[in-house]
C-alpha positions, 0 to 999 in steps of 0.5 A: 500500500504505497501513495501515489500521486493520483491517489484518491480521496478514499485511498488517501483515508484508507491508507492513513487509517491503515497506518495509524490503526496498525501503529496506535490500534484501532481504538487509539485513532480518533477520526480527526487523527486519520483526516489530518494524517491523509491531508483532508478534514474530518467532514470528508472522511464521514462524507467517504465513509460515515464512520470509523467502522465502516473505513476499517471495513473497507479497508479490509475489502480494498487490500485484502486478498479474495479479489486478487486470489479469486481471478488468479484462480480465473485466468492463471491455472495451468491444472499441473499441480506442482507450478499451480500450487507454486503459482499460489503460495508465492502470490499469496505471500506477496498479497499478504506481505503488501498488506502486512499491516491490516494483518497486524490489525486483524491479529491485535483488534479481532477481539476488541471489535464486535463482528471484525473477526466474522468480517475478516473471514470473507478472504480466507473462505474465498479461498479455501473454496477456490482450492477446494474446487481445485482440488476436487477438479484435480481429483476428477481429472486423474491428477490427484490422489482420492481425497477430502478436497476441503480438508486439503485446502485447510492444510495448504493454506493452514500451512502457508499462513503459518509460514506468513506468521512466522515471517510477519516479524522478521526479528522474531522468526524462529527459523533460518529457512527462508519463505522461498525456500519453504514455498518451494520445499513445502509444494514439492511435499505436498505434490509428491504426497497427493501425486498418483 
């Protein structure tokens, strides 16, 4: 999330509230400190958005992942099990990584805010449904062994976002393994265990 210089108004707002939630949290913020941090009054914020609530709900809607992971599964499948799932860990990664800080506020805020948690869950659920359908596709095809294609999908993504987590925090990572490394070696696991 890097400004520009055409940035909207919205975006403008988006991404200072953003910043200021994943620094200060979410209660911390006063709207008036969210407007004078994008260089708009406070009026233009409640024109954009009406409330602090909905500007962190639509926060999560513009940088979160479903989109991005929902066309990539649209447009850029290849059905070879091995580049696919390569294909969408390291694009998985990269969104999550570009969107580390609304990460970080979902972490620190789910419990403070009622219906965040619920909110939050839209991307992931987008998701495990489009690999549940990949691999139920895959099994049909011949190009995966019989299995629960749903429970499958928990485990690849269980997996990559425990990766995520451990890199969230450069300073605290507890392995010298890099996410390259462990993209790579974990999808060859994986295509070797459910290849016939």
């Amino acid at each position: 999330m890097s400004e520009g210089q055409n940035i909207s108004t919205s975006d403008k707002l988006l991404i200072a509230a953003i910043d200021l939630f994943a620094e200060k949290g979410y209660k911390s913020v006063t709207t008036q400190e969210i407007a004078g941090a994008a260089g708009l009054s406070e009026k233009t914020l409640f024109r954009q958005f009406g409330s602090k609530q909905n500007l962190l709900e639509q926060a999560f809607d513009r940088f979160h992942y479903a989109g991005e992971m929902v066309r990539l599964f649209n447009e850029r499948i290849v059905w070879d099990l091995q580049r696919d799932l390569l294909l969408i860990s390291r694009t998985y990664h990269e969104i999550m990584n570009r969107n580390r800080k609304m990460i970080m506020i979902c972490i620190k805020e789910a419990d403070n805010l009622p219906g965040l948690e619920e909110y939050t869950r839209n991307s992931p659920e987008q998701l495990m449904q489009a690999l549940t359908e990949y691999f139920t596709t895959m099994t049909e095809q011949g190009k995966l062994v019989p299995g629960n294609a749903r429970v499958q999908a928990v485990q690849f993504m269980v997996m990559n976002y425990g990766a995520f987590l451990n890199h969230l925090d450069d300073d605290a990572n507890f392995t010298s393994v890099s996410l390259e490394e462990f993209i790579t070696a974990s999808v060859q696991t994986f295509t070797r265990a459910l290849t016939p």
